[in-house]
C-alpha positions in Angstrom: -25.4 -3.3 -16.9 -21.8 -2.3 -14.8 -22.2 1.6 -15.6 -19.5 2.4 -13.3 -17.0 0.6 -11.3 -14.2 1.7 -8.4 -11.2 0.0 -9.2 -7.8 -0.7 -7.1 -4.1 -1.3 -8.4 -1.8 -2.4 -5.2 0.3 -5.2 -7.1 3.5 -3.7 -6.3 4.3 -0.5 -4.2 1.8 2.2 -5.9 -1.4 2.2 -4.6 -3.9 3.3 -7.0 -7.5 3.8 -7.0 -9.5 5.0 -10.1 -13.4 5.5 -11.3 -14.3 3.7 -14.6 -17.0 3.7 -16.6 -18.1 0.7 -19.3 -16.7 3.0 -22.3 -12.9 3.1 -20.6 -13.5 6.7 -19.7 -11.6 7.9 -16.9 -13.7 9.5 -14.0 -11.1 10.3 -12.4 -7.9 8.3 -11.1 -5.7 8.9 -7.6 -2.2 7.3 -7.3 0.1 7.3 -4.0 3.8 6.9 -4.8 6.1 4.5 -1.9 9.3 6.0 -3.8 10.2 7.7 -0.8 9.7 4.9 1.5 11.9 2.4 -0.8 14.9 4.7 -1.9 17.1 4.5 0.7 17.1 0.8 0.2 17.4 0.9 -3.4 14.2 -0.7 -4.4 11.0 -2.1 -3.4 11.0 -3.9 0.5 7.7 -5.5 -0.1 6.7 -5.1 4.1 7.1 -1.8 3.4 4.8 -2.0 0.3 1.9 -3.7 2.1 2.3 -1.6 5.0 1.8 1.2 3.2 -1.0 -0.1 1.0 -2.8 -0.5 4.1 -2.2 3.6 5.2 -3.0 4.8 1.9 -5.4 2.8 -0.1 -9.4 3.8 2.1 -8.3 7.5 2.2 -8.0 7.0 -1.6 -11.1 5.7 -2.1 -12.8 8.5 0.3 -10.9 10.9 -1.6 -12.2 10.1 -5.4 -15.6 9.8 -4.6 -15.9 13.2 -2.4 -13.6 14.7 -5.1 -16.2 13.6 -8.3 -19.1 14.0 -5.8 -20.2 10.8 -6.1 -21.1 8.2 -3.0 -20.9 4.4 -2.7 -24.7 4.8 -4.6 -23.0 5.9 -7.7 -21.0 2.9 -8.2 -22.0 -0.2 -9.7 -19.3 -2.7 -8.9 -15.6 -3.0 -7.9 -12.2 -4.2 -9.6 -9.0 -5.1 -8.2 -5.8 -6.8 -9.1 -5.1 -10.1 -7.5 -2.4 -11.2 -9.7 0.6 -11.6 -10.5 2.2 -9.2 -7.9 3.7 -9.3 -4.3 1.8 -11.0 -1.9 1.3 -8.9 1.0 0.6 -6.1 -1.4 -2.4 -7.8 -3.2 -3.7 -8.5 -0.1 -4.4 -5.4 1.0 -6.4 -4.6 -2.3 -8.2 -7.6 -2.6 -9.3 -8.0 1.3 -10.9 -4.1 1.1 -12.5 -4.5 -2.1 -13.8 -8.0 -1.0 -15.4 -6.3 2.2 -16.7 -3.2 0.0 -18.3 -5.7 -2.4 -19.9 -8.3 0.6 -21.0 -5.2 3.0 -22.7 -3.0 -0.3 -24.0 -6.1 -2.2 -21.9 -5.1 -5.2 -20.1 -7.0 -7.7 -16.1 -7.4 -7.7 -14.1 -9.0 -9.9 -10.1 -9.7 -9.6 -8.1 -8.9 -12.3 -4.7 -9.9 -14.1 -2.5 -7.1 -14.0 -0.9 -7.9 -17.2 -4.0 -8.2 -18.9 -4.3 -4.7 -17.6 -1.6 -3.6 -19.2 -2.5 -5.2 -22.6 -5.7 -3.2 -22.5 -4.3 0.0 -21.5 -4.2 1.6 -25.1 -8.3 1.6 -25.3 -8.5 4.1 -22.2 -10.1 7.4 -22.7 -10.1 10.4 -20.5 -10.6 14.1 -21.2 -6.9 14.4 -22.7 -6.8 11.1 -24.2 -8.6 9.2 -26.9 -7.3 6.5 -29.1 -7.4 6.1 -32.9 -11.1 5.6 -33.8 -9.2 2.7 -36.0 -7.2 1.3 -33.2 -8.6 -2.4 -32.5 -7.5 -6.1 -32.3 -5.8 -7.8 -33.4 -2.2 -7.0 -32.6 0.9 -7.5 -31.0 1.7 -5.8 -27.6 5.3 -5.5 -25.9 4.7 -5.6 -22.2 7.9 -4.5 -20.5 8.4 -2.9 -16.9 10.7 -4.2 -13.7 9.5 -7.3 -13.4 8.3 -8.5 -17.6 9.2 -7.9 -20.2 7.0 -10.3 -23.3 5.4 -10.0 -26.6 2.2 -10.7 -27.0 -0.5 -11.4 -29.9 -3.5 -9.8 -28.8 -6.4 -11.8 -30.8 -9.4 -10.8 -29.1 -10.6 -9.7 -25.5 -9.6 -12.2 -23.4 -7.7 -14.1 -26.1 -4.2 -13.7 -25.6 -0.9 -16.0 -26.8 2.7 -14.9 -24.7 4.5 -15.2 -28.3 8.2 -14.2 -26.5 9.0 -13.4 -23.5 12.7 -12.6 -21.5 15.0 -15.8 -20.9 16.3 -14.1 -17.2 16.0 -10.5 -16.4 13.0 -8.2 -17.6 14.5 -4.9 -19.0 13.1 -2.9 -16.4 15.1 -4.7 -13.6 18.4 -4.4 -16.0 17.4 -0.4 -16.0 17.1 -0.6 -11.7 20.9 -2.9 -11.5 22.4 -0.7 -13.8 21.6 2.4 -12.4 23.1 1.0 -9.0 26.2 0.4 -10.7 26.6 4.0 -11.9 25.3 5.4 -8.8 22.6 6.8 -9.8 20.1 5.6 -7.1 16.5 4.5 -7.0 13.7 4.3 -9.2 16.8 3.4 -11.8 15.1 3.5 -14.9 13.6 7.1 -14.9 17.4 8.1 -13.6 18.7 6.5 -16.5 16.5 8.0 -18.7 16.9 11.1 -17.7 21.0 11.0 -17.5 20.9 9.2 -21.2 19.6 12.3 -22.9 22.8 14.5 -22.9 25.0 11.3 -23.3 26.7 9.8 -26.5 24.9 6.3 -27.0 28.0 5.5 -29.3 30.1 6.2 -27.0 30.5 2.4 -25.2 29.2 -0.5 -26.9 27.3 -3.7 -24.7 25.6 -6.6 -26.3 22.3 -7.1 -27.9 21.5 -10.8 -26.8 19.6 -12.8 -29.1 18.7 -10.1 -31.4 20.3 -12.3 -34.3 17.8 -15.4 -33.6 14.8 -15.8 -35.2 13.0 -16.1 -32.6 11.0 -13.9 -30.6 13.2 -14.1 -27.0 15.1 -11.6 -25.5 17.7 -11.6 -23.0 19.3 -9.2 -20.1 21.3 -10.8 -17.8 24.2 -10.9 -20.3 23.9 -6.9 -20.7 23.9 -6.5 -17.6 27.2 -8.4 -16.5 28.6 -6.5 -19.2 28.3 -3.5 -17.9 29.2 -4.4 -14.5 32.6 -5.8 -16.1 32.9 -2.7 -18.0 32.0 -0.4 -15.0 34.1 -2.1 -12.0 37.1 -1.8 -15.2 36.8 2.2 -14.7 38.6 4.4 -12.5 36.2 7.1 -10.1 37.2 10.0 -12.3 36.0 8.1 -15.8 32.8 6.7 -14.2 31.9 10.5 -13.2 33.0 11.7 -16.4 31.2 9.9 -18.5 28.1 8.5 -16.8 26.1 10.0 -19.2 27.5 8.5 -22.0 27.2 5.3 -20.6 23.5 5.5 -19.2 23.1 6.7 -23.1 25.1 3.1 -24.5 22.9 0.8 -22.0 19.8 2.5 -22.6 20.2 2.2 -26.6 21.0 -1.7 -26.5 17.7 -2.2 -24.1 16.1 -0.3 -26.8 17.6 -2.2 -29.8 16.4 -5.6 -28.3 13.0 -4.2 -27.6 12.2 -2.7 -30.9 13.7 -5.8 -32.9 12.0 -8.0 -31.5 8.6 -5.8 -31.8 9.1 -5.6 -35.6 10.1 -8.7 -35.9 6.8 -9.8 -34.0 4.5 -7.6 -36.3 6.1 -9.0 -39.4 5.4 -12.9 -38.1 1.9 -12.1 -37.3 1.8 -9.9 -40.9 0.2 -6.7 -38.8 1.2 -3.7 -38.7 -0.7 -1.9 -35.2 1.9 -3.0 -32.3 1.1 -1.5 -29.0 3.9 -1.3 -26.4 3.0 -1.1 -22.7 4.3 -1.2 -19.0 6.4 0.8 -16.9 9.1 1.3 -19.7 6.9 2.4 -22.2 7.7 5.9 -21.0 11.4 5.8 -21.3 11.9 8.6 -24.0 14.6 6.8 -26.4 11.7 3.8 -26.4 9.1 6.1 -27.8 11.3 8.3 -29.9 12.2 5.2 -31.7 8.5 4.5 -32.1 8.0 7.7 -33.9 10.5 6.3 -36.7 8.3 3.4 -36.7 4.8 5.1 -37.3 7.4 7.0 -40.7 7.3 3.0 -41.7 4.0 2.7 -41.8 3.0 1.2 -38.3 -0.1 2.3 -35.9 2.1 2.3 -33.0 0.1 3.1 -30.0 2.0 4.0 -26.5 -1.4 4.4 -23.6 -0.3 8.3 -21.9 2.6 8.0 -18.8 -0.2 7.7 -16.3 -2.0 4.5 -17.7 2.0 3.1 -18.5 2.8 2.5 -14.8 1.1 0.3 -12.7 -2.5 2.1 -12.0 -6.4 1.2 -11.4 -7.3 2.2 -14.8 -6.3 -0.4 -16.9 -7.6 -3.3 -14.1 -11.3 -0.8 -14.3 -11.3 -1.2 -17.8 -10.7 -4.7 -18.0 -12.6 -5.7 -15.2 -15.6 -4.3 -15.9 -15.6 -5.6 -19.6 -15.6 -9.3 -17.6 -18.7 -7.8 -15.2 -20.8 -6.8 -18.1 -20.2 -10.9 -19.6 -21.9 -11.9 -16.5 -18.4 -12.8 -14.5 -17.5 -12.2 -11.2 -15.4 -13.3 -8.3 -16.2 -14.9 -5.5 -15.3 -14.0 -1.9 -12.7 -16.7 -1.8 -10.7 -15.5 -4.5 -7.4 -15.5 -3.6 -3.9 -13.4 -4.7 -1.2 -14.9 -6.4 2.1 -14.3 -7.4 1.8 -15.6 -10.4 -0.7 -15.8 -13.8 -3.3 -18.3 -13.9 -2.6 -21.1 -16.5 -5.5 -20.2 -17.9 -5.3 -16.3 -18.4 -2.3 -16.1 -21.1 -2.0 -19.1 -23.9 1.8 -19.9 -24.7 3.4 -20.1 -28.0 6.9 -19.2 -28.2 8.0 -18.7 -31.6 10.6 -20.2 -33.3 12.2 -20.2 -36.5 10.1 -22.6 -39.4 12.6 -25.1 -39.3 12.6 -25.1 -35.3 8.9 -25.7 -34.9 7.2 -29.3 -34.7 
């Protein structure tokens, strides 16, 4: 039996390193942010990522265990993310838990971090506890900077990408948009955070796709909208009234997202949706959720830190694959992509559209 595992999240540019045990309770979780590091470039330089995966990430691990009291004696195995994610930032994860694991004879297993995500909800720490009658199946929304996909959520382990973005994710139309206004980097918290004293009426932009039945969504058209409409305004007008326009943008990501959600839960004839990923904490997302759970929907949104990319989620789900006997082996390898095998596709269509 895994009792308790130490689990590492370095997919992207946060370096994250957490202490799970088999219920999804918490230990404890430690996080380093690169924002600093990739602002003045506007978003994520992934040598800078690595590089500073590679600073960060052992002085995490020293720090969790000294801070819980615990010692390498207390932990039963090891997690880590080894896809999909940047390259050089995997590596650095994967290559310290692989020599952890070979040099302390302890278990390791690498970890989808979009499985991660999917998972997220059933956390539990000493603030947070899901509904005793949260449990598959349902249908998840994954959506951060770099996916954005719905997902029926069967089982553990058995899950079918039902929809999914045609071009951008709506995280990256959050980080391009808030460039165009000027509003810096990480875009989508800025844009957030500018929205809430704006009028969301105030410009319209499109909501692509959202009149298909289907479950596919669409960004790239948004944001070449907004460009047009931006580049079309004077200085003075831009300054004016870049709240209202943060506002307009951040309500038609919103309308696709929760359209398509419904839309989803009524296919699949459910009503518990689960919505997950770095844009799960924009505040207009989960304010629109609340109206949801008034329609009768068990809408569950994991707390801000187990939205964003952390160690958690890949503890949680790793150690559920320990306990079935699973494990990696030391040639395990990162990718930048899924495994074929980690996600089943069926992207819905209309009745009449389907073979």
């Amino acid at each position: 039996m895994i009792n308790k595992v130490i689990s590492v999240e370095t997919s992207c540019d946060d370096t994250s390193v957490a202490i799970v045990d088999h219920r999804g309770f918490v230990i404890d979780q430690l996080t380093a942010s690169q924002d600093l590091q990739h602002t003045p470039y506007g978003g994520v330089v992934p040598e800078i990522a690595s590089r500073n995966h590679s600073i960060a990430l052992l002085p995490l691990i020293d720090s969790i265990l000294k801070k819980n009291n615990m010692t390498f004696e207390n932990i039963d195995g090891f997690t880590v993310t080894n896809r999909p994610g940047l390259i050089g930032s995997l590596i650095v994860g994967l290559m310290t838990v692989k020599a952890l694991s070979e040099s302390l004879g302890k278990p390791f297993i690498g970890v989808n971090h979009l499985e991660g995500h999917l998972l997220a909800p059933f956390l539990k720490d000493d603030q947070y506890t899901p509904s005793d009658d949260f449990d598959y199946p349902f249908i998840a929304l994954a959506v951060s900077g770099g996916h954005s996909s719905l997902y029926w959520v069967k089982a553990f382990s058995d899950y079918t990408i039902i929809g999914t973005t045609k071009d951008d994710a709506a995280g990256e139309a959050f980080d391009k948009f808030a460039k165009m206004v000027g509003l810096g980097y990480p875009g989508g918290v800025l844009v957030d955070r500018k929205a809430q004293t704006g009028n969301a009426q105030k410009y319209s932009f499109p909501r692509s796709l959202i009149g298909e039945k289907n479950l596919m969504m669409s960004f790239s058209g948004l944001k070449s909208s907004a460009h047009r409409l931006i580049t079309s305004l004077d200085a003075a007008t831009l300054e004016k009234d870049k709240a209202d326009l943060c506002a307009s943008f951040q309500e038609a990501v919103v309308d696709v997202l929760m359209h398509k959600l419904v839309y989803a839960a009524q296919i699949y004839k459910t009503k518990k949706v689960v919505i997950t990923g770095g844009v799960s904490a924009n505040s207009r997302l989960r304010q629109r959720c609340e109206d949801l759970k008034l329609q009768g929907y068990q809408v569950v949104i994991p707390p801000l830190r187990y939205c964003t990319d952390n160690a958690a989620m890949i503890g949680y789900t790793g150690i559920q694959y320990l306990n079935r006997d699973e494990k990696s082996e030391l040639n395990l390898g990162p990718m930048s992509n899924s495994k074929e095998s980690d996600f089943k596709i069926d992207l819905y269509q209309e009745p009449e559209k389907r073979k």
